[in-house]
Each structure stands twice: as structure tokens, then as C-alpha cells.
mmCIF file as gemmi writes it, N, C-alpha and C atoms, coordinates in Angstrom:
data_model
loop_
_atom_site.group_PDB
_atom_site.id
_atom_site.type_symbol
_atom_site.label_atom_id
_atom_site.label_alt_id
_atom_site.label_comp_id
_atom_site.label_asym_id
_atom_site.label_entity_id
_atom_site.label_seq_id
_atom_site.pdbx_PDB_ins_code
_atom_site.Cartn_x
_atom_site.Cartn_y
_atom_site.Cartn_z
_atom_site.occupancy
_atom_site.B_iso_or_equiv
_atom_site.pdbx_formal_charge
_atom_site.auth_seq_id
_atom_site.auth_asym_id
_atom_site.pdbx_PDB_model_num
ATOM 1 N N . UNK Axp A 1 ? 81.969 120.226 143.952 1 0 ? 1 A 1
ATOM 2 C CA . UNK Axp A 1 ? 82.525 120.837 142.77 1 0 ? 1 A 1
ATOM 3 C C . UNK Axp A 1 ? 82.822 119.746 141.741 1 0 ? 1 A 1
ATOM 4 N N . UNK Axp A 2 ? 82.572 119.817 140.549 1 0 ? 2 A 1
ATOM 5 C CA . UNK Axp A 2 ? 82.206 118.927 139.493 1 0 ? 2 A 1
ATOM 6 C C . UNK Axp A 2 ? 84.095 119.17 138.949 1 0 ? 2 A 1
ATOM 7 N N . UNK Axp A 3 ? 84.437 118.278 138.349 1 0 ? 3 A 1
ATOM 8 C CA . UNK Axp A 3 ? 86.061 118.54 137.676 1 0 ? 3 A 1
ATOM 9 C C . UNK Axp A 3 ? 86.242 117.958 136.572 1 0 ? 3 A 1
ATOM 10 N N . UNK Axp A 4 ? 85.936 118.609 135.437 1 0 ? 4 A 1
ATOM 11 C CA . UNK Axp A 4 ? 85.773 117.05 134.07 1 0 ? 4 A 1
ATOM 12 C C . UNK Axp A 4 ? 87.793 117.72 134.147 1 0 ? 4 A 1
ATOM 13 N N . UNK Axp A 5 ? 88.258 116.553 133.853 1 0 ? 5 A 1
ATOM 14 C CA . UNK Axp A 5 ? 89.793 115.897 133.288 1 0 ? 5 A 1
ATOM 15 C C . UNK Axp A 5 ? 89.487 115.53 131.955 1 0 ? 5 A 1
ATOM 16 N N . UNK Axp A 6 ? 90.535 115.836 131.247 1 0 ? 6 A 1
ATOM 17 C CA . UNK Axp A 6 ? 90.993 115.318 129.691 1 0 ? 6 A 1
ATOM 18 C C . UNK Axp A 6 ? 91.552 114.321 129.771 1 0 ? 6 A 1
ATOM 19 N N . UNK Axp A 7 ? 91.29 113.423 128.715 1 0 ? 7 A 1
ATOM 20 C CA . UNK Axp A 7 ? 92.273 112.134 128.556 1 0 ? 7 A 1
ATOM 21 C C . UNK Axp A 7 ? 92.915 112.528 127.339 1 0 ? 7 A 1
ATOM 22 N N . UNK Axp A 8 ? 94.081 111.666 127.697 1 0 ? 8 A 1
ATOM 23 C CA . UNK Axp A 8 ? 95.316 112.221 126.04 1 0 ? 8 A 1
ATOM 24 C C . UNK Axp A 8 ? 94.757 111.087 124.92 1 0 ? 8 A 1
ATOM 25 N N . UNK Axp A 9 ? 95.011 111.543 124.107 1 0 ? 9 A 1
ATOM 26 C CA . UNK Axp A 9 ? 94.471 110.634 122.504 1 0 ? 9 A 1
ATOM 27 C C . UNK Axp A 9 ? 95.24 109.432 122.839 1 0 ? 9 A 1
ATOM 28 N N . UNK Axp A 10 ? 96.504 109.088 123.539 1 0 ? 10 A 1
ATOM 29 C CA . UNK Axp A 10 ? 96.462 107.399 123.817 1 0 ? 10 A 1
ATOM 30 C C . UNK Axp A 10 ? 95.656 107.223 124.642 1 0 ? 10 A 1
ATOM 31 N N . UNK Axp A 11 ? 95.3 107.364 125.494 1 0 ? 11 A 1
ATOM 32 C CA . UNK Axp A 11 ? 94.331 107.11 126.744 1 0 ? 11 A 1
ATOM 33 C C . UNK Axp A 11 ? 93.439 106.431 125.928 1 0 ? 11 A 1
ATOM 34 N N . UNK Axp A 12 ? 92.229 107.644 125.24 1 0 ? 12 A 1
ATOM 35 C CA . UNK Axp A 12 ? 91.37 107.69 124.412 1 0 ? 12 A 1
ATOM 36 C C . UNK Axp A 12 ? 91.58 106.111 123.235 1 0 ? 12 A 1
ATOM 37 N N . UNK Axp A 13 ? 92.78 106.161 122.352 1 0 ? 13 A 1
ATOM 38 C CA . UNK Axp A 13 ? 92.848 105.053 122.012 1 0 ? 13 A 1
ATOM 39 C C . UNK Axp A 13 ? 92.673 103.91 122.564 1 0 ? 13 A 1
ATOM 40 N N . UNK Axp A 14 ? 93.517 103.792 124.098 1 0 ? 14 A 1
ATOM 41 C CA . UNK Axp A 14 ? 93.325 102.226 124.515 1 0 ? 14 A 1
ATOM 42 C C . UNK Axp A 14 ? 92.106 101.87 125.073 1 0 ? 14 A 1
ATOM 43 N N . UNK Axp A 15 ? 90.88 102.996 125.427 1 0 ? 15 A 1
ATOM 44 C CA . UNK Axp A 15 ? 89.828 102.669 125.466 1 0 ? 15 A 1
ATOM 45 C C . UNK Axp A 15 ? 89 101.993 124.522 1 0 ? 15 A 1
ATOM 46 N N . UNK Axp A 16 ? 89.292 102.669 123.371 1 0 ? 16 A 1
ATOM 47 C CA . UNK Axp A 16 ? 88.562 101.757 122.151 1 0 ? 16 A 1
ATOM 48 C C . UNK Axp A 16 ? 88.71 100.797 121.547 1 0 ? 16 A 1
ATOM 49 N N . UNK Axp A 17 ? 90.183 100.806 121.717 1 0 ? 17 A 1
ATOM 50 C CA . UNK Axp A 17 ? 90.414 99.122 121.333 1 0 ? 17 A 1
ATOM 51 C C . UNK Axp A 17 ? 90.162 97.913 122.885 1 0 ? 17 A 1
ATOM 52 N N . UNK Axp A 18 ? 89.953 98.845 123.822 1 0 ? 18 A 1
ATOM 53 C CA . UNK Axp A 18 ? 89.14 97.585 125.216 1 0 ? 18 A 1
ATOM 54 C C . UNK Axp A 18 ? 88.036 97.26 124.274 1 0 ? 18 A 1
ATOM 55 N N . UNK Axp A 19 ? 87.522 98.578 124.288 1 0 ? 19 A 1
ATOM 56 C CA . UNK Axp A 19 ? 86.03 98.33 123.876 1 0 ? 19 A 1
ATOM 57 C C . UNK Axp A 19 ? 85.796 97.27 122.756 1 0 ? 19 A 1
ATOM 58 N N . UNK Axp A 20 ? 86.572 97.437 121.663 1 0 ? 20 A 1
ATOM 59 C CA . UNK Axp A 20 ? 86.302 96.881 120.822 1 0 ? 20 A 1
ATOM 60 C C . UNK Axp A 20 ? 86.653 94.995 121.087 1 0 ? 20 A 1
ATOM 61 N N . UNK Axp A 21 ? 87.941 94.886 122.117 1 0 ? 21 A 1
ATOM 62 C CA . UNK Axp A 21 ? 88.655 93.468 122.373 1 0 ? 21 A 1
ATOM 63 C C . UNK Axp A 21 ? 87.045 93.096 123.228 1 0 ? 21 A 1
ATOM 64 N N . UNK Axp A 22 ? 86.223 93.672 124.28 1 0 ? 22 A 1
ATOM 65 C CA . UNK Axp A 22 ? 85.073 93.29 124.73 1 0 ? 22 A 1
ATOM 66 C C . UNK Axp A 22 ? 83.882 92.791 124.127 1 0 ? 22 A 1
ATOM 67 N N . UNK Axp A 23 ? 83.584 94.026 123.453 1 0 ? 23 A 1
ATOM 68 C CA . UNK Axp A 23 ? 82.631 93.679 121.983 1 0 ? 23 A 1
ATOM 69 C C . UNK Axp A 23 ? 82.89 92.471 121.335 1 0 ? 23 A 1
ATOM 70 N N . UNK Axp A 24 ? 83.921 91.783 121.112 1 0 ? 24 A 1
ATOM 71 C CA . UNK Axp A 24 ? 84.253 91.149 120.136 1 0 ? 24 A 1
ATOM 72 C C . UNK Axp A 24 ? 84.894 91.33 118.681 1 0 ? 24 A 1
ATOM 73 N N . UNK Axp A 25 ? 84.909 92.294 118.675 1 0 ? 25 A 1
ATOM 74 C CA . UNK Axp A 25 ? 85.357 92.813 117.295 1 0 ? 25 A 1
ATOM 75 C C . UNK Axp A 25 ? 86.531 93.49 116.664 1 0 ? 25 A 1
ATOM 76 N N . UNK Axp A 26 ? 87.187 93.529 118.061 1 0 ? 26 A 1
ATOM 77 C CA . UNK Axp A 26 ? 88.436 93.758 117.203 1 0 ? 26 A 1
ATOM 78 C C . UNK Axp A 26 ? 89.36 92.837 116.538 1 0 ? 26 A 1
ATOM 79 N N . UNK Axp A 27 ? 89.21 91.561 116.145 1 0 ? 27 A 1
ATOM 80 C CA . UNK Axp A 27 ? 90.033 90.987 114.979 1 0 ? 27 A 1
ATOM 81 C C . UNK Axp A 27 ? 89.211 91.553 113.703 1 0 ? 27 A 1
ATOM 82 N N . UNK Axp A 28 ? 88.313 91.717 113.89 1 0 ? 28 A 1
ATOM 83 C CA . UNK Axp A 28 ? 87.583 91.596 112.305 1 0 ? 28 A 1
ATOM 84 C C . UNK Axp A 28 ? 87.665 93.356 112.079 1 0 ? 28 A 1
ATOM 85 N N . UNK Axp A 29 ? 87.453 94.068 112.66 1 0 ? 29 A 1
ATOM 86 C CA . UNK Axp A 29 ? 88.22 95.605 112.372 1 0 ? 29 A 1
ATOM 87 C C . UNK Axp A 29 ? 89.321 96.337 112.613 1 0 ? 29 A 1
ATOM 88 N N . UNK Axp A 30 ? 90.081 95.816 112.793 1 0 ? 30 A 1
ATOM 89 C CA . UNK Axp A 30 ? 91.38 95.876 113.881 1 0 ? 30 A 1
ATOM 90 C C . UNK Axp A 30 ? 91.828 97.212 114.71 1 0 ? 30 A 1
ATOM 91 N N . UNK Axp A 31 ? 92.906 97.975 114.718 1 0 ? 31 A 1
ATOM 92 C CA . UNK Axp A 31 ? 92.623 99.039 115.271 1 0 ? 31 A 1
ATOM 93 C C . UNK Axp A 31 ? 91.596 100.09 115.206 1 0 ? 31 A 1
ATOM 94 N N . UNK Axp A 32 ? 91.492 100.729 115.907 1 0 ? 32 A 1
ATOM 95 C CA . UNK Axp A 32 ? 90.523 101.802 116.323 1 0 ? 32 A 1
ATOM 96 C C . UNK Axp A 32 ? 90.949 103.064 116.948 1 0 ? 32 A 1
ATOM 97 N N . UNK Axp A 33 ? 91.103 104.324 116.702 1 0 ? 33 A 1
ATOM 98 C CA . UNK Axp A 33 ? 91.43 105.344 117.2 1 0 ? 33 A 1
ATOM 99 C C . UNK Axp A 33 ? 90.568 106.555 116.828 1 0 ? 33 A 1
ATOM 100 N N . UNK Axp A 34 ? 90.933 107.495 117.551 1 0 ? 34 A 1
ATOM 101 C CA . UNK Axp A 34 ? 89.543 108.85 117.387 1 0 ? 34 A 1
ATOM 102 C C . UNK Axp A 34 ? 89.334 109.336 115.568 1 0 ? 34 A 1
ATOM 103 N N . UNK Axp A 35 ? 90.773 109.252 115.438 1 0 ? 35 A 1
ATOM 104 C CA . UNK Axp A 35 ? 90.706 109.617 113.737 1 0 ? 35 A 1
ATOM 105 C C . UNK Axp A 35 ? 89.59 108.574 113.21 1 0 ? 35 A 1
ATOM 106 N N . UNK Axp A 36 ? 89.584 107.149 113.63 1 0 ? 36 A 1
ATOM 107 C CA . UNK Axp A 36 ? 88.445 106.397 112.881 1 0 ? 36 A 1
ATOM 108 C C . UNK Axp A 36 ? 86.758 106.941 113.182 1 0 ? 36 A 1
ATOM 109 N N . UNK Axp A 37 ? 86.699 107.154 114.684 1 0 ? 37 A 1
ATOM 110 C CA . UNK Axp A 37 ? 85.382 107.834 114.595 1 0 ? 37 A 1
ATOM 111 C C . UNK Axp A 37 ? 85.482 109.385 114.194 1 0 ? 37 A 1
ATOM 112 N N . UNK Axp A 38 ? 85.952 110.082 113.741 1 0 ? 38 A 1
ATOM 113 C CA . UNK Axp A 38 ? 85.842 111.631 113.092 1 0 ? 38 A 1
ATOM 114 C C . UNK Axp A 38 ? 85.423 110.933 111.137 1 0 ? 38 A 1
ATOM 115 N N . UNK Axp A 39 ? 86.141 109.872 110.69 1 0 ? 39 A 1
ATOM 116 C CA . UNK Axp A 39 ? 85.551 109.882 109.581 1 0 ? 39 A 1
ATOM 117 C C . UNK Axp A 39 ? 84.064 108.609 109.962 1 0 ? 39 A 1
ATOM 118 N N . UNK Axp A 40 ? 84.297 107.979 110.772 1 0 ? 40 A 1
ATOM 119 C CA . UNK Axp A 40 ? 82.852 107.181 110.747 1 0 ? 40 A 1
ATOM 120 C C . UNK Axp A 40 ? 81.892 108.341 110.778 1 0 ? 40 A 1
ATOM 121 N N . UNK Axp A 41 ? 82.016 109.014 111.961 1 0 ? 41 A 1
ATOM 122 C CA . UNK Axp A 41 ? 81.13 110.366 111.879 1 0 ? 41 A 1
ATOM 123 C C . UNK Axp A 41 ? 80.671 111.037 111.064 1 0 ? 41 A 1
ATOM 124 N N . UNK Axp A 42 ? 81.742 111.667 109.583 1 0 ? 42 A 1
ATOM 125 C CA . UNK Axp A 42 ? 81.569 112.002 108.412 1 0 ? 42 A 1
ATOM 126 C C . UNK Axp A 42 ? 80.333 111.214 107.738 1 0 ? 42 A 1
ATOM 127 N N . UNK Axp A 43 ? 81.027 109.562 107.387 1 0 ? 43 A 1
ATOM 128 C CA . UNK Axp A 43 ? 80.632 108.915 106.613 1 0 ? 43 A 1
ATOM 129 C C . UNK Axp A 43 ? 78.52 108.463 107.231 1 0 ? 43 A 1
ATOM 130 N N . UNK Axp A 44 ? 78.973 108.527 108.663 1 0 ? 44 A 1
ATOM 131 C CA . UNK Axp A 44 ? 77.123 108.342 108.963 1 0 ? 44 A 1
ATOM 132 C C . UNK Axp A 44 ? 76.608 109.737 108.819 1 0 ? 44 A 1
ATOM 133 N N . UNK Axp A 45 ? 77.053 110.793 108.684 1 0 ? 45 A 1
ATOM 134 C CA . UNK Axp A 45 ? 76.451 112.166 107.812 1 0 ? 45 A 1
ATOM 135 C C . UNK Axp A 45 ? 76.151 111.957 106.569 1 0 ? 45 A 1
ATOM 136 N N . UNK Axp A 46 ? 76.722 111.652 105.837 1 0 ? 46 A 1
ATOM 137 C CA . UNK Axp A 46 ? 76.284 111.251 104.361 1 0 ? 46 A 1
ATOM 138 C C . UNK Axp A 46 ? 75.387 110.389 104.234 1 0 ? 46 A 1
ATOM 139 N N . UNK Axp A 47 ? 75.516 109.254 105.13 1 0 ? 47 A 1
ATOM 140 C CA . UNK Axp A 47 ? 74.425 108.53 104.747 1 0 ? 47 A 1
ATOM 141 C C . UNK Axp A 47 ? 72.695 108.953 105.127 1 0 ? 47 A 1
ATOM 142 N N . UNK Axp A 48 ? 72.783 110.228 106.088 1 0 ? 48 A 1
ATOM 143 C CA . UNK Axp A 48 ? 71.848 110.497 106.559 1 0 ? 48 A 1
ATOM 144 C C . UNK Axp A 48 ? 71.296 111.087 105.434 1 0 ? 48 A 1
ATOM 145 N N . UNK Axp A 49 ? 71.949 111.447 104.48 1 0 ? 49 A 1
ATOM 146 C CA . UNK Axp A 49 ? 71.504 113.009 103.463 1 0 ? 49 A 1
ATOM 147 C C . UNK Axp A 49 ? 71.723 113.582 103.816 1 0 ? 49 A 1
ATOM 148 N N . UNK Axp A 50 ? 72.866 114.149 104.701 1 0 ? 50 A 1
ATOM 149 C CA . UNK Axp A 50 ? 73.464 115.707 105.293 1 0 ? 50 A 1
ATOM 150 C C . UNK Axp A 50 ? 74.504 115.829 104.005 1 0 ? 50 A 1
ATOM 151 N N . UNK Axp A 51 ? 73.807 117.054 103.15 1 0 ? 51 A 1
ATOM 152 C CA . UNK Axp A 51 ? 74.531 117.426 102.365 1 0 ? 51 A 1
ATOM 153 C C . UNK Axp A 51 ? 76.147 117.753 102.499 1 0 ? 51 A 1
ATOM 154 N N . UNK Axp A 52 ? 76.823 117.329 101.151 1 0 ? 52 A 1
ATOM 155 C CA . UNK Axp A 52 ? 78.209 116.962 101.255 1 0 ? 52 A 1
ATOM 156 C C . UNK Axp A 52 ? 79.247 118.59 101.739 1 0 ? 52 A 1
ATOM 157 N N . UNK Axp A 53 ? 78.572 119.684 101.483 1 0 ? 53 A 1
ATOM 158 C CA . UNK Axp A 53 ? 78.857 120.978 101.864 1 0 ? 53 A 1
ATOM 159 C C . UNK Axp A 53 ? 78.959 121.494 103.154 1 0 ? 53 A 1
ATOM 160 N N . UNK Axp A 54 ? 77.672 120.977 103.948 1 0 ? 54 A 1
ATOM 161 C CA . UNK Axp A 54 ? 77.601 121.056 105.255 1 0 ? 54 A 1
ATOM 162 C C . UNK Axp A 54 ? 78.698 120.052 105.898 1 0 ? 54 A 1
ATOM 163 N N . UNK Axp A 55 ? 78.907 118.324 105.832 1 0 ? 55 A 1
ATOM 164 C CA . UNK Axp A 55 ? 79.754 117.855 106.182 1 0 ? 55 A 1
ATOM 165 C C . UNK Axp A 55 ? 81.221 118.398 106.069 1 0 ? 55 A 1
ATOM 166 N N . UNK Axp A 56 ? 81.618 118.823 105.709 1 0 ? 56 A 1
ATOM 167 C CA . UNK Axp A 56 ? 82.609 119.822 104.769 1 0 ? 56 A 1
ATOM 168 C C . UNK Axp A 56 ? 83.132 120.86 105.966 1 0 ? 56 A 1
ATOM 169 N N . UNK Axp A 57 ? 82.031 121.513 105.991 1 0 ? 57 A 1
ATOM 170 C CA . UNK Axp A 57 ? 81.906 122.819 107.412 1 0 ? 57 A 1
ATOM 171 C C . UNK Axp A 57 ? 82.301 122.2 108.365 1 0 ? 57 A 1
ATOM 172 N N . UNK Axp A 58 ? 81.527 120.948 108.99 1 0 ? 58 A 1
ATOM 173 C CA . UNK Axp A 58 ? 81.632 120.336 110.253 1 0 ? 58 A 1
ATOM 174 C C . UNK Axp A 58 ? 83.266 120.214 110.423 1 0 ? 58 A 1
ATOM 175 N N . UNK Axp A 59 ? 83.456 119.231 109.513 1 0 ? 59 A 1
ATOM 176 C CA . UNK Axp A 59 ? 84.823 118.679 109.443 1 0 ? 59 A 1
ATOM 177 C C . UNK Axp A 59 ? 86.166 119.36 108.97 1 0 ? 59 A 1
ATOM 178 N N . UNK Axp A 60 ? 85.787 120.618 108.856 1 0 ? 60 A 1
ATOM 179 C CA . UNK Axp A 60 ? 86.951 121.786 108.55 1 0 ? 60 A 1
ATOM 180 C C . UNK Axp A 60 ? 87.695 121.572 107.203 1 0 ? 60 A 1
ATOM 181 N N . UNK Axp A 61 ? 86.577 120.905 106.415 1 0 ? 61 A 1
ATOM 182 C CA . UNK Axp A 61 ? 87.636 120.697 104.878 1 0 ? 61 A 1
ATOM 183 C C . UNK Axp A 61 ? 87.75 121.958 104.051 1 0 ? 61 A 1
ATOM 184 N N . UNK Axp A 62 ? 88.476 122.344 103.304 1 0 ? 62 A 1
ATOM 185 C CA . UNK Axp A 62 ? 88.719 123.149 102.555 1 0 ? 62 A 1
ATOM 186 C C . UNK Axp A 62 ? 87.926 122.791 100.86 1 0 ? 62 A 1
ATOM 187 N N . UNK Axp A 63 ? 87.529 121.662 100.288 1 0 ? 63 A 1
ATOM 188 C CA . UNK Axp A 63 ? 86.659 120.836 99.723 1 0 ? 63 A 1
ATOM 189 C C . UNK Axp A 63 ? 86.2 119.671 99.629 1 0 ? 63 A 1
ATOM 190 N N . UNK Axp A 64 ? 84.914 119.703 98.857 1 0 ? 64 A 1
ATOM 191 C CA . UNK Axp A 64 ? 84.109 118.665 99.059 1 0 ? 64 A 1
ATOM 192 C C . UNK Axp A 64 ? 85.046 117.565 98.338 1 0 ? 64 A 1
ATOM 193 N N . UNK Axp A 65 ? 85.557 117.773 97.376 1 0 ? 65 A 1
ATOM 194 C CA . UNK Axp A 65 ? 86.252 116.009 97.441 1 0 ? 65 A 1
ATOM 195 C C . UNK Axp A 65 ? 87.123 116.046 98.324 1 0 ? 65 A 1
ATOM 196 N N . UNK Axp A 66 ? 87.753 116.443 98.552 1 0 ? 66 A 1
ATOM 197 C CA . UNK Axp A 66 ? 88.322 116.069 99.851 1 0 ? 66 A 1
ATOM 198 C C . UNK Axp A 66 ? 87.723 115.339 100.597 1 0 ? 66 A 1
ATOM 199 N N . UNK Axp A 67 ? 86.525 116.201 101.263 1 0 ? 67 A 1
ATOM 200 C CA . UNK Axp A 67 ? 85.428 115.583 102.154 1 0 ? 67 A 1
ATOM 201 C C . UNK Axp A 67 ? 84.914 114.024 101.961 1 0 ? 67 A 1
ATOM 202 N N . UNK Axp A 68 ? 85 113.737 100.77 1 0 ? 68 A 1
ATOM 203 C CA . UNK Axp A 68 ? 84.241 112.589 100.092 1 0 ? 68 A 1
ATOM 204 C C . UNK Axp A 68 ? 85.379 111.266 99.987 1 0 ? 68 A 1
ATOM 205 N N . UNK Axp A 69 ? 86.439 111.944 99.726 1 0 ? 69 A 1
ATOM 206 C CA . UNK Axp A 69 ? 87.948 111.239 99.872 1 0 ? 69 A 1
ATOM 207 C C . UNK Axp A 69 ? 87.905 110.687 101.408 1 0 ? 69 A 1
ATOM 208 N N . UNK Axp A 70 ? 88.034 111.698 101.6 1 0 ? 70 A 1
ATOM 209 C CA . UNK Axp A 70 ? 88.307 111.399 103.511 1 0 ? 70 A 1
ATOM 210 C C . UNK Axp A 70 ? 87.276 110.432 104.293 1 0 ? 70 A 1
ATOM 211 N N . UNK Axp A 71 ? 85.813 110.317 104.011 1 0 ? 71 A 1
ATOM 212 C CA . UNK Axp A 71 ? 84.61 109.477 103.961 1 0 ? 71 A 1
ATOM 213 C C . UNK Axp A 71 ? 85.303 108.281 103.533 1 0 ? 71 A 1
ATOM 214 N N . UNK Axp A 72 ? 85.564 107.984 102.338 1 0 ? 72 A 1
ATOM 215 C CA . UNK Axp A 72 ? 85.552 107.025 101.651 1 0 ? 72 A 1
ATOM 216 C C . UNK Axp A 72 ? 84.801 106.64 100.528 1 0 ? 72 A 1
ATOM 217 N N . UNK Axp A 73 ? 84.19 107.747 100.334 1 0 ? 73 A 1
ATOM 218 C CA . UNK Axp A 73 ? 82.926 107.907 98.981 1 0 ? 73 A 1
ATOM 219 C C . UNK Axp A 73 ? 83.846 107.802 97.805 1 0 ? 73 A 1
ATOM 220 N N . UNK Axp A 74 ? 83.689 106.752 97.147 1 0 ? 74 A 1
ATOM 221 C CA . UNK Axp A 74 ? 84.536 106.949 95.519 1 0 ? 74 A 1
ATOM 222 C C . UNK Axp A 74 ? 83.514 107.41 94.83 1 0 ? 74 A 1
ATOM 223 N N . UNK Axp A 75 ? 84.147 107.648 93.394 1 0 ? 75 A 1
ATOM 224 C CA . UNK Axp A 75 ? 83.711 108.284 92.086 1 0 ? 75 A 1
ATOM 225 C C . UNK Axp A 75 ? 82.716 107.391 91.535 1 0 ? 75 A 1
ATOM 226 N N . UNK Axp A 76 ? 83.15 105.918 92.29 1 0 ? 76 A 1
ATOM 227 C CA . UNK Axp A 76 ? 82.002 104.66 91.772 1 0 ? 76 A 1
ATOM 228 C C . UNK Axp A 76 ? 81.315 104.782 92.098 1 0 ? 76 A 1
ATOM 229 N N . UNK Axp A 77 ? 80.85 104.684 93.351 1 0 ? 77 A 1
ATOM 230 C CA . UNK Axp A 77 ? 79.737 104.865 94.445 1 0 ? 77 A 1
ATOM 231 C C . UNK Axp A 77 ? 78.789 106.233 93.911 1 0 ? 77 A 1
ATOM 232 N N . UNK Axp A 78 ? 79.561 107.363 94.164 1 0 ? 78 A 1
ATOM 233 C CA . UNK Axp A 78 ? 78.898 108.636 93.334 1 0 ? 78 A 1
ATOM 234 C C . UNK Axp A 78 ? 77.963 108.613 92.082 1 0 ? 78 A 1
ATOM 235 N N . UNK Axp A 79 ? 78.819 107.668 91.155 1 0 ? 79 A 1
ATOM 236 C CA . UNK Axp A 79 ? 77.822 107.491 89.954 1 0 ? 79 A 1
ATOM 237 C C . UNK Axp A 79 ? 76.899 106.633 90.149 1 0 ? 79 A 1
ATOM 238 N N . UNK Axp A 80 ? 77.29 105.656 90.585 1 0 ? 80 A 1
ATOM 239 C CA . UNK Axp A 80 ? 76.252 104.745 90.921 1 0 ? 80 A 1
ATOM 240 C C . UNK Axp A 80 ? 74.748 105.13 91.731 1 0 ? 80 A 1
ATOM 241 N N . UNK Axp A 81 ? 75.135 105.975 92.194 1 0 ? 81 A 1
ATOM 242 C CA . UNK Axp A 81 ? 73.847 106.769 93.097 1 0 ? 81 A 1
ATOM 243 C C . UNK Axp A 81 ? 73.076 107.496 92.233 1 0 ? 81 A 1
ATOM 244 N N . UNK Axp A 82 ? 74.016 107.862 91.005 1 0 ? 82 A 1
ATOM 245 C CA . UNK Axp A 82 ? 73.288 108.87 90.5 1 0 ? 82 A 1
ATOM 246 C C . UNK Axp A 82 ? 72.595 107.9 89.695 1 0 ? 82 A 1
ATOM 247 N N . UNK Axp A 83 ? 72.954 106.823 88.945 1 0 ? 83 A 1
ATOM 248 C CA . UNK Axp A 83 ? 72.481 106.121 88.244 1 0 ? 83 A 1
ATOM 249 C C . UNK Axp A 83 ? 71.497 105.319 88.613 1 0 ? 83 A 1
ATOM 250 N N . UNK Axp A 84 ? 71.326 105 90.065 1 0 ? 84 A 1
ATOM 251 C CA . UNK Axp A 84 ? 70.011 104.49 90.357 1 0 ? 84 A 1
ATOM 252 C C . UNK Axp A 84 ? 68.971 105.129 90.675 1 0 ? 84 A 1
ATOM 253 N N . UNK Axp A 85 ? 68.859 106.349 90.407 1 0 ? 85 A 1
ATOM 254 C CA . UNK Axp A 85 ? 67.727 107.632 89.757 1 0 ? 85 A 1
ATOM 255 C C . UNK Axp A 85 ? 67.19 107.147 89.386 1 0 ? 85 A 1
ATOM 256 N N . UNK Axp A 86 ? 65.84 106.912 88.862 1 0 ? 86 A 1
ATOM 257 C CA . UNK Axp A 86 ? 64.493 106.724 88.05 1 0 ? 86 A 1
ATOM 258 C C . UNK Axp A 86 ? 64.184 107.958 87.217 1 0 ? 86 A 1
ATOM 259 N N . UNK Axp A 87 ? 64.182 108.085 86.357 1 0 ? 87 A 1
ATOM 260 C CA . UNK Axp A 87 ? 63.32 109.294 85.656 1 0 ? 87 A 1
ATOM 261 C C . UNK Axp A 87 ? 62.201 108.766 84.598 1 0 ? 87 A 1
């Protein structure tokens, strides 16, 4: 008989910061917790081209700036994308 167990969100935390003290990398990013991968998650959606509406859905926002807030997408970045358009 198979038994998956839950781990509690500290659990979950002190795994990732092992992970990360192993890796090497946790001075240069410092903490790490699930909230950081729910927006890394976001933010590698966007970069895929998964439209900002659909990310939105996934992530239970009520709106897209929000969504884009919560990413880390500024208003700079935004224009700037738009501005490196060709027409």
C-alpha cells in the first residue's frame, strides 16, 4: 500500500534552502520558500509567451496587473517589449 504524507510549508522551506546551501547558491539568492517558486513559476510562464490572462487563471489573480506585479514585470519592461517591435 503506497502512503504519500504531506510536509508542512516549514518542512518544505528547510528543504530548499538545503538545496540551495548544496547547490551553492544560497548566499547569492538568499532565502527560498514555496511563495518564491509560485512566482518563479508565474514569471517562467511569461517568458514562455503564456499569455498574461491565462497566467492570471493559473495563479488565482483577480487581475492582470496584479499578475504582472506579482511576476515582477514593470511598466518598463512592458514598454520596452513593446518598443522593440519592428514595423
Amino acid at each position: 500500500m503506497n502512503l504519500i504524507h504531506q510536509i508542512s510549508r516549514v518542512q518544505a522551506y528547510r528543504i530548499l534552502n538545503e538545496a540551495a546551501e548544496r547547490a551553492g547558491i544560497a548566499k547569492k539568492i538568499g532565502n527560498i520558500g514555496t511563495h518564491t517558486l509560485r512566482k518563479t513559476f508565474g514569471y517562467r510562464l511569461y517568458e514562455m509567451d503564456i499569455a498574461v490572462d491565462r497566467i492570471m487563471a493559473i495563479l488565482g489573480h483577480s487581475s492582470e496587473k496584479d499578475t504582472l506585479k506579482y511576476i515582477g514585470i514593470t511598466a518598463d519592461e512592458i514598454s520596452d517589449a513593446y518598443e522593440s517591435i519592428a514595423i
